[in-house]
VOPATOR-723843 format. One record per atom (N, C-alpha, C, O, CB): residue number from 1; residue in one letter; atom name; z, y, x. Coordinates in pm, whole numbers, plus 50000, padded with zeros to 5 digits. Glycine has a CB too. Layout:
N
<site pos="NUM" code="a" site="CA" c3="Z" c2="Y" c1="X"/>
...
***
This chain:
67
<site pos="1" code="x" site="N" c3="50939" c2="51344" c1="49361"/>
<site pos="1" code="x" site="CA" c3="50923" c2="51351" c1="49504"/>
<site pos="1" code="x" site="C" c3="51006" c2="51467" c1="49556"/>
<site pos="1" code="x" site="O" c3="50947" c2="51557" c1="49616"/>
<site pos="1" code="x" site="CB" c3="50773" c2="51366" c1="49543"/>
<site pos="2" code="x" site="N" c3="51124" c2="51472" c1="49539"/>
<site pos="2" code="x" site="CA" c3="51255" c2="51561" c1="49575"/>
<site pos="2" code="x" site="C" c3="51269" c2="51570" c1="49726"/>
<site pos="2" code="x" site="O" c3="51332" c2="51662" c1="49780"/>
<site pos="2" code="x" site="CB" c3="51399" c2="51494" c1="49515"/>
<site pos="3" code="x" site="N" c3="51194" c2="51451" c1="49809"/>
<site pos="3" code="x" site="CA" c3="51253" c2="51494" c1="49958"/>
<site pos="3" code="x" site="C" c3="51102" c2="51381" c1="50015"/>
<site pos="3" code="x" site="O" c3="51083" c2="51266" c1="49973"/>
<site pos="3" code="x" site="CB" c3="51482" c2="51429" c1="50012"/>
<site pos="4" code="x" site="N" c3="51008" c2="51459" c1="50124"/>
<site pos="4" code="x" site="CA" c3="50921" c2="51431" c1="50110"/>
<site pos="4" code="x" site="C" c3="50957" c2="51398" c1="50262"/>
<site pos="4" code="x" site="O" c3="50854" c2="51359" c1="50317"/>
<site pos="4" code="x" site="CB" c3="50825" c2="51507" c1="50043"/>
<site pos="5" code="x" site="N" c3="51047" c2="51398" c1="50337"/>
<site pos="5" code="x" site="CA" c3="51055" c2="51303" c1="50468"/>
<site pos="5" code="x" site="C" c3="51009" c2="51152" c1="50499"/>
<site pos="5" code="x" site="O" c3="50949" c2="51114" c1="50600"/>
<site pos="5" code="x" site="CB" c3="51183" c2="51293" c1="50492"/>
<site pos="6" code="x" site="N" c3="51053" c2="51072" c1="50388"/>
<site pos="6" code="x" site="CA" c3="51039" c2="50919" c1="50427"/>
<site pos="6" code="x" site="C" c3="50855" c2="50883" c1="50433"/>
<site pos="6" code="x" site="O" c3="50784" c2="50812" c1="50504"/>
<site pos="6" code="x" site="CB" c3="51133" c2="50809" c1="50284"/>
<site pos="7" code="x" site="N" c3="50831" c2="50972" c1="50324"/>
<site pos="7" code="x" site="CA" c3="50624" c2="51011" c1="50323"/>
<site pos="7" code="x" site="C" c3="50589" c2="51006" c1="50447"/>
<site pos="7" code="x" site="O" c3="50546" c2="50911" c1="50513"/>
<site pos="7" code="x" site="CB" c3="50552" c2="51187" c1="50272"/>
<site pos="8" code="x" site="N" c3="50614" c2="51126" c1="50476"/>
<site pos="8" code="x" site="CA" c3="50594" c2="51188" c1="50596"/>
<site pos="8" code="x" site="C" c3="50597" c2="51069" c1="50720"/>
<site pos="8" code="x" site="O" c3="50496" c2="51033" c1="50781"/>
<site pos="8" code="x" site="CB" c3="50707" c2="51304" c1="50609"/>
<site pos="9" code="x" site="N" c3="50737" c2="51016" c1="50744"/>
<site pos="9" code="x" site="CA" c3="50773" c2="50920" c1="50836"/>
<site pos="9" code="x" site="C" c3="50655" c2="50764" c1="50820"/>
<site pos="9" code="x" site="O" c3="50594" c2="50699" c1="50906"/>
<site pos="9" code="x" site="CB" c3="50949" c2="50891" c1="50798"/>
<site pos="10" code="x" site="N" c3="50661" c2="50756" c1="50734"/>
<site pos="10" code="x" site="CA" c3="50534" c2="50632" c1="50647"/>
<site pos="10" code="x" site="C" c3="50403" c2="50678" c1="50680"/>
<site pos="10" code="x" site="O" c3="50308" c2="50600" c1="50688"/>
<site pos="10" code="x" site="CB" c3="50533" c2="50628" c1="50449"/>
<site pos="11" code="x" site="N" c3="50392" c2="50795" c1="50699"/>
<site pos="11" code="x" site="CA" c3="50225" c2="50814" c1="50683"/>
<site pos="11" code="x" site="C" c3="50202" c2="50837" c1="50878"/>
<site pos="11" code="x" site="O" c3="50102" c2="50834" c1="50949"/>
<site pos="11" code="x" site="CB" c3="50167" c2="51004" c1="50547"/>
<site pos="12" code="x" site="N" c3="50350" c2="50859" c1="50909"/>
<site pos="12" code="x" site="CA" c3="50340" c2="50924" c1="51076"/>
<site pos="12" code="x" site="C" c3="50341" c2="50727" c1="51114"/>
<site pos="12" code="x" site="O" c3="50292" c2="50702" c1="51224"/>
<site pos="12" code="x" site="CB" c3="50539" c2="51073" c1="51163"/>
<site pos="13" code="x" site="N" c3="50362" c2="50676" c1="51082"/>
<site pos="13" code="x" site="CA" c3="50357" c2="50542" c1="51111"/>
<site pos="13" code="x" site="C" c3="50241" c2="50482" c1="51104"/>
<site pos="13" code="x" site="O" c3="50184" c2="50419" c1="51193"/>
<site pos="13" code="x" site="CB" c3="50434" c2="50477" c1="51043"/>
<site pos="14" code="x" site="N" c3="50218" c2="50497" c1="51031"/>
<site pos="14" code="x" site="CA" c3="50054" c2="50452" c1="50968"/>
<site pos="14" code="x" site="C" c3="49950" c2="50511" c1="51089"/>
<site pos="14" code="x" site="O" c3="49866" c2="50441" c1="51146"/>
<site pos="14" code="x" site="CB" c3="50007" c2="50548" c1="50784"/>
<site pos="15" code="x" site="N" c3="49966" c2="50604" c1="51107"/>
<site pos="15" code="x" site="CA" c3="49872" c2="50725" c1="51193"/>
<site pos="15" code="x" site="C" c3="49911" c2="50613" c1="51355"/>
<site pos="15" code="x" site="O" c3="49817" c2="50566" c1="51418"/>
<site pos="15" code="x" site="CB" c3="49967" c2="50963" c1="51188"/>
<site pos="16" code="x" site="N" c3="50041" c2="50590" c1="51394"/>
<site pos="16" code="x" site="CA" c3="50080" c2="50527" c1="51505"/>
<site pos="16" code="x" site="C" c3="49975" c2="50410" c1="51509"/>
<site pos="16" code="x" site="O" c3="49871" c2="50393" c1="51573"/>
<site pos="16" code="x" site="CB" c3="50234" c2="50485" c1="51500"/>
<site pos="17" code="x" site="N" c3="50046" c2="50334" c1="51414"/>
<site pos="17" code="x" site="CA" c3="50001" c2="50203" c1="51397"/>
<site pos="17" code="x" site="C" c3="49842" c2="50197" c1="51423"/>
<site pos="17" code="x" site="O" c3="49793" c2="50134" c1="51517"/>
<site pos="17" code="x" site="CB" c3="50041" c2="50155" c1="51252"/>
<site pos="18" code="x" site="N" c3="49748" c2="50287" c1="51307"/>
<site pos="18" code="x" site="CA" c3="49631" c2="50282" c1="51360"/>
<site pos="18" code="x" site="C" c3="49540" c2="50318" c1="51530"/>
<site pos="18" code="x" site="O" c3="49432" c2="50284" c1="51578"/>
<site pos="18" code="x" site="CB" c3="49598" c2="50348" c1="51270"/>
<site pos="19" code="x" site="N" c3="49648" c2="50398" c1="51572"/>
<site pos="19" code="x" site="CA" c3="49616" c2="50483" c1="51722"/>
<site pos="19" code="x" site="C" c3="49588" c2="50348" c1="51794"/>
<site pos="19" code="x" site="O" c3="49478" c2="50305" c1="51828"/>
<site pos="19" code="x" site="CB" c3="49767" c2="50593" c1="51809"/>
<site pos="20" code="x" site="N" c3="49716" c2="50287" c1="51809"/>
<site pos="20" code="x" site="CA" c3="49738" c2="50182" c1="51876"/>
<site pos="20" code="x" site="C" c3="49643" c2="50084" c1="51873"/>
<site pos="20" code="x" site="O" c3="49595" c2="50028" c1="51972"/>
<site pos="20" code="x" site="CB" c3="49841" c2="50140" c1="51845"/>
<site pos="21" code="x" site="N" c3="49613" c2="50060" c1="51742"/>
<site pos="21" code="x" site="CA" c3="49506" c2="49938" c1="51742"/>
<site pos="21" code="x" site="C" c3="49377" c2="50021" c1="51813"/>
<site pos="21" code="x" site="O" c3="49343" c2="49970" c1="51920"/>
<site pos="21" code="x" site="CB" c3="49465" c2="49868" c1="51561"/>
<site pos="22" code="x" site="N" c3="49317" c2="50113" c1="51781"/>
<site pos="22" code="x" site="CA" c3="49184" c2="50148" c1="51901"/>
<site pos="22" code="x" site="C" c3="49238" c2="50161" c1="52034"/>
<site pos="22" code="x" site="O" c3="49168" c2="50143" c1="52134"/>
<site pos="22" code="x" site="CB" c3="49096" c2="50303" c1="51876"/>
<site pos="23" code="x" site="N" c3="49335" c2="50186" c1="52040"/>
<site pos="23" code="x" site="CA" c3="49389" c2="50197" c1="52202"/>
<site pos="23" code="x" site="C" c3="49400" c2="50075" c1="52222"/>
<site pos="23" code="x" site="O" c3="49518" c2="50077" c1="52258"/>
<site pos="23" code="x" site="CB" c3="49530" c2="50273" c1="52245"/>
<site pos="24" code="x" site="N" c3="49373" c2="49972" c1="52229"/>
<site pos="24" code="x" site="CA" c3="49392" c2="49843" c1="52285"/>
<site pos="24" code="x" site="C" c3="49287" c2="49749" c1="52223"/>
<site pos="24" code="x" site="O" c3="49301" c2="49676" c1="52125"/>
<site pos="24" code="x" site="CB" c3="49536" c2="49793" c1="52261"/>
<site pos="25" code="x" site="N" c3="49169" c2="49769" c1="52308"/>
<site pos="25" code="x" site="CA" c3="49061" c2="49732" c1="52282"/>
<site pos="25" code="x" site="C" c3="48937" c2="49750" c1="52193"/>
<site pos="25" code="x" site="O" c3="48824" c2="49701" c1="52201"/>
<site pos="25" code="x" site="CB" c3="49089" c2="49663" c1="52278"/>
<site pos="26" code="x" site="N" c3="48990" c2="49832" c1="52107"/>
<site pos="26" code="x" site="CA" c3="48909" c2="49879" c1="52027"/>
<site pos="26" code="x" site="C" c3="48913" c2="49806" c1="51849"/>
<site pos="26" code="x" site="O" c3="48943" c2="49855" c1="51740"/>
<site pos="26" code="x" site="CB" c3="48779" c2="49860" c1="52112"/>
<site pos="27" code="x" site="N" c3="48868" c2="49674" c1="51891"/>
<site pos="27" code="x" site="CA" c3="48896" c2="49600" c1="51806"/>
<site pos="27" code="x" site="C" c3="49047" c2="49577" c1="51711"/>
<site pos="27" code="x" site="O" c3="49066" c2="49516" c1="51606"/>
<site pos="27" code="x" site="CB" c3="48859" c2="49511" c1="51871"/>
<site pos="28" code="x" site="N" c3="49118" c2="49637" c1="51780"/>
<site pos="28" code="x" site="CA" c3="49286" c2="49663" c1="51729"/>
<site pos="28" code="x" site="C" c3="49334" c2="49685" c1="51609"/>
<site pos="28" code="x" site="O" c3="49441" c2="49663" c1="51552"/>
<site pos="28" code="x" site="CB" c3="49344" c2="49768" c1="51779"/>
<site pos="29" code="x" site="N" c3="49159" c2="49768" c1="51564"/>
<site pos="29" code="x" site="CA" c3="49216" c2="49889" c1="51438"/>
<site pos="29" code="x" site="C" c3="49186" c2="49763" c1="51330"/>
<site pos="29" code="x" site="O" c3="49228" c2="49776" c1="51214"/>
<site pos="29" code="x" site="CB" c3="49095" c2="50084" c1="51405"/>
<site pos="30" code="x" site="N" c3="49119" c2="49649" c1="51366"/>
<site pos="30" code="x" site="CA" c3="49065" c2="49572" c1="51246"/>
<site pos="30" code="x" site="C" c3="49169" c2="49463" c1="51244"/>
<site pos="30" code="x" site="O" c3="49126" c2="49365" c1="51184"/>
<site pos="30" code="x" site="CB" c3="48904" c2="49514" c1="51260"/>
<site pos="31" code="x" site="N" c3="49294" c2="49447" c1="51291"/>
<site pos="31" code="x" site="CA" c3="49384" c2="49414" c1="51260"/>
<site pos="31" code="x" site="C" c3="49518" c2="49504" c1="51233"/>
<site pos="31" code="x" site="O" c3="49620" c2="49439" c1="51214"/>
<site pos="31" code="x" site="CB" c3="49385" c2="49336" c1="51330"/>
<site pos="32" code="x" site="N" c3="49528" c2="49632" c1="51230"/>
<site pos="32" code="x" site="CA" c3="49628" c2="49702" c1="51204"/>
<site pos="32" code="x" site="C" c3="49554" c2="49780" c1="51127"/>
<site pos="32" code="x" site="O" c3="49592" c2="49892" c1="51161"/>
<site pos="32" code="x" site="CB" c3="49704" c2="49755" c1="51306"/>
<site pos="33" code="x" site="N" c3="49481" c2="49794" c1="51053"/>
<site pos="33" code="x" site="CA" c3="49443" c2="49881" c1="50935"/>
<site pos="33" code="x" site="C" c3="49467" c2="49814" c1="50834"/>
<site pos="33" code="x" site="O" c3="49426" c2="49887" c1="50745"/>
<site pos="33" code="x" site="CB" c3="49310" c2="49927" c1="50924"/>
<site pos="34" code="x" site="N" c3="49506" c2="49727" c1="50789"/>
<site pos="34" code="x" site="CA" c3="49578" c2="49669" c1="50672"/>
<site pos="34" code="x" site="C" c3="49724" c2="49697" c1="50676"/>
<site pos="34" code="x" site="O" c3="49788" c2="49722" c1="50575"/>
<site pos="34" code="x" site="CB" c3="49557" c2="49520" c1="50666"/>
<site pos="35" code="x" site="N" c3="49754" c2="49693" c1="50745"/>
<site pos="35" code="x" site="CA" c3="49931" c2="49741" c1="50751"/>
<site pos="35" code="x" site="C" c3="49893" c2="49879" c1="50725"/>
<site pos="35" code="x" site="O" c3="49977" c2="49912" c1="50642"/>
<site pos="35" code="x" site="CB" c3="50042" c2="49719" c1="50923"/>
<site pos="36" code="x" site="N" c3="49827" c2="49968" c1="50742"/>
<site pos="36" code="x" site="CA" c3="49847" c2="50089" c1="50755"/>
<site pos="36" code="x" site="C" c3="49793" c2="50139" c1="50579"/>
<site pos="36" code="x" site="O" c3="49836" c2="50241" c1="50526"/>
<site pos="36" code="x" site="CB" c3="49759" c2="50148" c1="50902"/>
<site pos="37" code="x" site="N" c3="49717" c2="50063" c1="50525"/>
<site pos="37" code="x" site="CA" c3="49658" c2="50038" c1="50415"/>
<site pos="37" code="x" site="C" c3="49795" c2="50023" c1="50299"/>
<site pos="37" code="x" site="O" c3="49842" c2="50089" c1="50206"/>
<site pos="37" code="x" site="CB" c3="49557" c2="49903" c1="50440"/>
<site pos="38" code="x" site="N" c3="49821" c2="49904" c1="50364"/>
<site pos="38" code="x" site="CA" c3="50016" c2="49834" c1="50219"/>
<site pos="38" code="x" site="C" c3="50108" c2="49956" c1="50262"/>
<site pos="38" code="x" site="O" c3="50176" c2="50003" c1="50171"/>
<site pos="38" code="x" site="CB" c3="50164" c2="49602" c1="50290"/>
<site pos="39" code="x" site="N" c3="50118" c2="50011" c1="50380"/>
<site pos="39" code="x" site="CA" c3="50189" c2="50147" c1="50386"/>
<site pos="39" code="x" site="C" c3="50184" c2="50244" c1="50328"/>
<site pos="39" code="x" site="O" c3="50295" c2="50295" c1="50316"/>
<site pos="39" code="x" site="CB" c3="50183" c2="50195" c1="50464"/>
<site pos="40" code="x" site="N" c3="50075" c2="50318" c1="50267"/>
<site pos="40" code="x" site="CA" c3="49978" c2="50389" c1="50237"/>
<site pos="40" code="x" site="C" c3="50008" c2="50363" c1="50070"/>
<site pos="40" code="x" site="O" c3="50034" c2="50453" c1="49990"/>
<site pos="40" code="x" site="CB" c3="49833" c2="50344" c1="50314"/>
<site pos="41" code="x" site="N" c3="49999" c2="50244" c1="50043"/>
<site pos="41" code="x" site="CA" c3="49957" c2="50191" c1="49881"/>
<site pos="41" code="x" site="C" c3="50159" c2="50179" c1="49812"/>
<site pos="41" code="x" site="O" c3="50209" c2="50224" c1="49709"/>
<site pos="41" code="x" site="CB" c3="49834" c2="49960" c1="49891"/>
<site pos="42" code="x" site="N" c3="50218" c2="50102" c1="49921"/>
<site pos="42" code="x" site="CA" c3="50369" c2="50137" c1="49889"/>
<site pos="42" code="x" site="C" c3="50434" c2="50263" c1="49835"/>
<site pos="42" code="x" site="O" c3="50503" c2="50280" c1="49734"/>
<site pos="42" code="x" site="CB" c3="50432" c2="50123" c1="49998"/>
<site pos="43" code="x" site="N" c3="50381" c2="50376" c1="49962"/>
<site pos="43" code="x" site="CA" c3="50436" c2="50473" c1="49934"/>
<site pos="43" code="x" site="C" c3="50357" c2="50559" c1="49803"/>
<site pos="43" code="x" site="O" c3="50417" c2="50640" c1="49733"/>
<site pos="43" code="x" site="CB" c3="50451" c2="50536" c1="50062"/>
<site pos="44" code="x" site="N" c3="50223" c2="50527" c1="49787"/>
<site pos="44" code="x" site="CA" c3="50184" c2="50583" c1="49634"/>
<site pos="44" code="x" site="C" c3="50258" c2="50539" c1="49523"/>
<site pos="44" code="x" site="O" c3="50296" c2="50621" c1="49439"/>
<site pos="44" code="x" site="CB" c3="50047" c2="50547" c1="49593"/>
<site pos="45" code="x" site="N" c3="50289" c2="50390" c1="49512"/>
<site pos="45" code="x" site="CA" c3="50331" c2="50309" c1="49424"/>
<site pos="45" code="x" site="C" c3="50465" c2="50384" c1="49391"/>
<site pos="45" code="x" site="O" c3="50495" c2="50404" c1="49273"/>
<site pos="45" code="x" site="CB" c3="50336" c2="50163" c1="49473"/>
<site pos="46" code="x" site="N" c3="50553" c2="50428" c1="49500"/>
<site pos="46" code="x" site="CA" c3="50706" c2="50499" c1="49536"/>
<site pos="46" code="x" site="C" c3="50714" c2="50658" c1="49487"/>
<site pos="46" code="x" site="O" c3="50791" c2="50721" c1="49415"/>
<site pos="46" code="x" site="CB" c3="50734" c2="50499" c1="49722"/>
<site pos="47" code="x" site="N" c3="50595" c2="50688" c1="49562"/>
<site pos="47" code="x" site="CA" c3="50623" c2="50813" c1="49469"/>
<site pos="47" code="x" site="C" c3="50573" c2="50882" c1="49328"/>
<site pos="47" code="x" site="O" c3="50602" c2="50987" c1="49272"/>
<site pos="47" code="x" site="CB" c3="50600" c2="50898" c1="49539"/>
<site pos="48" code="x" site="N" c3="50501" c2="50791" c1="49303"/>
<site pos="48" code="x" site="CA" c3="50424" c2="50855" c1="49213"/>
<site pos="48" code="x" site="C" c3="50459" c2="50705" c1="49093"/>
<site pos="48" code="x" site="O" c3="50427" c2="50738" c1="48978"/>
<site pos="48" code="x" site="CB" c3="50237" c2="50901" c1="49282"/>
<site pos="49" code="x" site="N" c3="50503" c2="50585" c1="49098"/>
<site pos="49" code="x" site="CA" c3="50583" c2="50529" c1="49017"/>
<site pos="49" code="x" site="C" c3="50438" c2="50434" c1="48959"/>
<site pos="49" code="x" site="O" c3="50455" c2="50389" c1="48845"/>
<site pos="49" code="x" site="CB" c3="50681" c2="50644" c1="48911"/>
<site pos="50" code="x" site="N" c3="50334" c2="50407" c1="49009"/>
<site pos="50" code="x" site="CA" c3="50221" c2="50347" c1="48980"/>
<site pos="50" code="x" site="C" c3="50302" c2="50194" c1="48968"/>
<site pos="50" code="x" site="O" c3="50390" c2="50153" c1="49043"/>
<site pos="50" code="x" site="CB" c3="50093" c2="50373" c1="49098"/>
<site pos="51" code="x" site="N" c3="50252" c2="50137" c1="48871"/>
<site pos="51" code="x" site="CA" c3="50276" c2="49957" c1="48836"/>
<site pos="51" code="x" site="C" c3="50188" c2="49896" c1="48768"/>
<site pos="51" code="x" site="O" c3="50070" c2="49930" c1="48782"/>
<site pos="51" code="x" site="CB" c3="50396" c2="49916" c1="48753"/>
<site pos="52" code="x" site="N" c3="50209" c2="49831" c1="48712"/>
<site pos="52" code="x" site="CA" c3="50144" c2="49759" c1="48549"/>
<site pos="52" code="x" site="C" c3="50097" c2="49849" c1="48434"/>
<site pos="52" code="x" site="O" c3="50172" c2="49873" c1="48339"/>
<site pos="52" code="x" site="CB" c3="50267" c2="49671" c1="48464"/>
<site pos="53" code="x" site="N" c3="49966" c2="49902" c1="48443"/>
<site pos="53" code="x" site="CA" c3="49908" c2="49959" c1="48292"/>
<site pos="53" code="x" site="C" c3="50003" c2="49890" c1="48195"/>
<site pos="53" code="x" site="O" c3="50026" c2="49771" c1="48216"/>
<site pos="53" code="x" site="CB" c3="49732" c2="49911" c1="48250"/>
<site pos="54" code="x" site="N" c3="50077" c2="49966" c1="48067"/>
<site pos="54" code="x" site="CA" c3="50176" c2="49976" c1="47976"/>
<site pos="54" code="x" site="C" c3="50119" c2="49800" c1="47882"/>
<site pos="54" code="x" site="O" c3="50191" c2="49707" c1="47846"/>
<site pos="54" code="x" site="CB" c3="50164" c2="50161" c1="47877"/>
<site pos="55" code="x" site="N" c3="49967" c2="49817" c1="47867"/>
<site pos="55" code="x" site="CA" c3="49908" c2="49717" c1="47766"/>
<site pos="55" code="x" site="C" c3="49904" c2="49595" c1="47866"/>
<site pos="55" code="x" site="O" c3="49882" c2="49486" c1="47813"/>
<site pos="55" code="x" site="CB" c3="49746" c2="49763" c1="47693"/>
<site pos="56" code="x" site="N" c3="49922" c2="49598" c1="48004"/>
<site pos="56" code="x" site="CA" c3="49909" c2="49435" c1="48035"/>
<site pos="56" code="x" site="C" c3="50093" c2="49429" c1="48089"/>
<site pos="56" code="x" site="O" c3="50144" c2="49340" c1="48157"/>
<site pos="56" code="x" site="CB" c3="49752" c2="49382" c1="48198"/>
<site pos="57" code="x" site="N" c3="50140" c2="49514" c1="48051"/>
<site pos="57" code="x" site="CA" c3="50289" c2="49513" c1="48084"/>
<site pos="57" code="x" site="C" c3="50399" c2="49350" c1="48047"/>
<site pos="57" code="x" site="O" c3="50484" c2="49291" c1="48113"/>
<site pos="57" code="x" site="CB" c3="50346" c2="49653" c1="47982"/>
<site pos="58" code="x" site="N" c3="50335" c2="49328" c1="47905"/>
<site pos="58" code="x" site="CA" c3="50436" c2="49244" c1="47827"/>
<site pos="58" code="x" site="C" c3="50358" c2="49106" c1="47791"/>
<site pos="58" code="x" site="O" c3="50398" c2="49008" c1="47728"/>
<site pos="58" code="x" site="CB" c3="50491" c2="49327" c1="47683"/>
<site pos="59" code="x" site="N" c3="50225" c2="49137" c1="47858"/>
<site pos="59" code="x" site="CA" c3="50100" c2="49031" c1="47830"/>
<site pos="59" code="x" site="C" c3="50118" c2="48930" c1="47916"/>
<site pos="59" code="x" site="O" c3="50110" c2="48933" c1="48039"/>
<site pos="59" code="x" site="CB" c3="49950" c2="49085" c1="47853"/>
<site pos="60" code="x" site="N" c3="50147" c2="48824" c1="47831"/>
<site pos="60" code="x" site="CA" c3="50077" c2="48673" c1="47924"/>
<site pos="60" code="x" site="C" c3="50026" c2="48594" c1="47859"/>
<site pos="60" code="x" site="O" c3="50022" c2="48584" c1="47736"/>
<site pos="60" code="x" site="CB" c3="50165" c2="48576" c1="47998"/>
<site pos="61" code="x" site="N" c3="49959" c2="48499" c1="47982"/>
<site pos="61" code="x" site="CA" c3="49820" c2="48436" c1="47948"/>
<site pos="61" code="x" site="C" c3="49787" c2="48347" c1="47842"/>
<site pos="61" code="x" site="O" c3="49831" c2="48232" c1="47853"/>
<site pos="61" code="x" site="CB" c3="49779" c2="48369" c1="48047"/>
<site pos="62" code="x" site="N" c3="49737" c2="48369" c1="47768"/>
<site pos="62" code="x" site="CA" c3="49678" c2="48280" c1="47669"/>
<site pos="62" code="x" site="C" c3="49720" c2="48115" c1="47706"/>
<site pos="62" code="x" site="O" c3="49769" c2="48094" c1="47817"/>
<site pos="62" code="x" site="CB" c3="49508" c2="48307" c1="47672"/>
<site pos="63" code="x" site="N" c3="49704" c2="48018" c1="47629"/>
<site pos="63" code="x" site="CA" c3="49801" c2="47890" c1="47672"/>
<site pos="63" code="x" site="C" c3="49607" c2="47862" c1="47669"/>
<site pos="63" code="x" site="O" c3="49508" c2="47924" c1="47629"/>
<site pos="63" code="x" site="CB" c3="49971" c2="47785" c1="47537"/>
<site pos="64" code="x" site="N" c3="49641" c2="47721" c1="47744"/>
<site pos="64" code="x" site="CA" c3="49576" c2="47619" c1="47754"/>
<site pos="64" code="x" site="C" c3="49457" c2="47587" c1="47628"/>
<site pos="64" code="x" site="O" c3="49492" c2="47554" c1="47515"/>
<site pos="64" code="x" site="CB" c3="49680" c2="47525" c1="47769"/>
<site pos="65" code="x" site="N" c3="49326" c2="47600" c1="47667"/>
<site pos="65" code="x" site="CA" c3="49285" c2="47527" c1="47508"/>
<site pos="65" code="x" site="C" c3="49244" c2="47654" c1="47403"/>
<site pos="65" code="x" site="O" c3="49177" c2="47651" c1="47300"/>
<site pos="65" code="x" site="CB" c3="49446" c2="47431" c1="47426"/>
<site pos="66" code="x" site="N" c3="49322" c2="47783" c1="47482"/>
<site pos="66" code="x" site="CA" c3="49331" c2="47874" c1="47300"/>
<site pos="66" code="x" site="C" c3="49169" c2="47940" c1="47315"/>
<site pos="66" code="x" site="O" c3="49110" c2="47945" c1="47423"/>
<site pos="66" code="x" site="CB" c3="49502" c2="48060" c1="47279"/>
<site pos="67" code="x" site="N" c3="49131" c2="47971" c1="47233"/>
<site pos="67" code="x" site="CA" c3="49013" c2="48065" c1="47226"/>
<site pos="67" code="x" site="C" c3="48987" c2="48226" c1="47270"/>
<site pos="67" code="x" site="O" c3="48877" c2="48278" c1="47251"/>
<site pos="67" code="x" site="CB" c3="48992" c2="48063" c1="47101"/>
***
């Protein structure tokens, strides 16, 4: 995390995004709190490099039938 602007800009968005939804009726925030949520979860994923636990990395599903 060498340059912590685009965070910053992501999280000042998020903060927008949520304002807006109570400012317009109230009910607003229960459709713009999920965007503000995948914003939020992106930029963890981005900086901090979160993915696939290593053991379900290379794992797929058992076939059809198997035990």
């Amino acid at each position: 995390m060498s340059n912590p602007a685009p965070y910053l800009i992501a999280a000042l968005l998020a903060l927008v995004l949520s304002c807006v939804g109570v400012v317009l009726c109230g009910i607003g925030i229960v459709v713009t709190m999920p965007f503000g949520v995948c914003i939020m979860a992106y930029v963890y994923r981005d900086a901090f490099g979160a993915g696939a636990p290593a053991a379900l990395a290379g794992s797929a599903a058992p076939p059809p039938g198997a035990p």
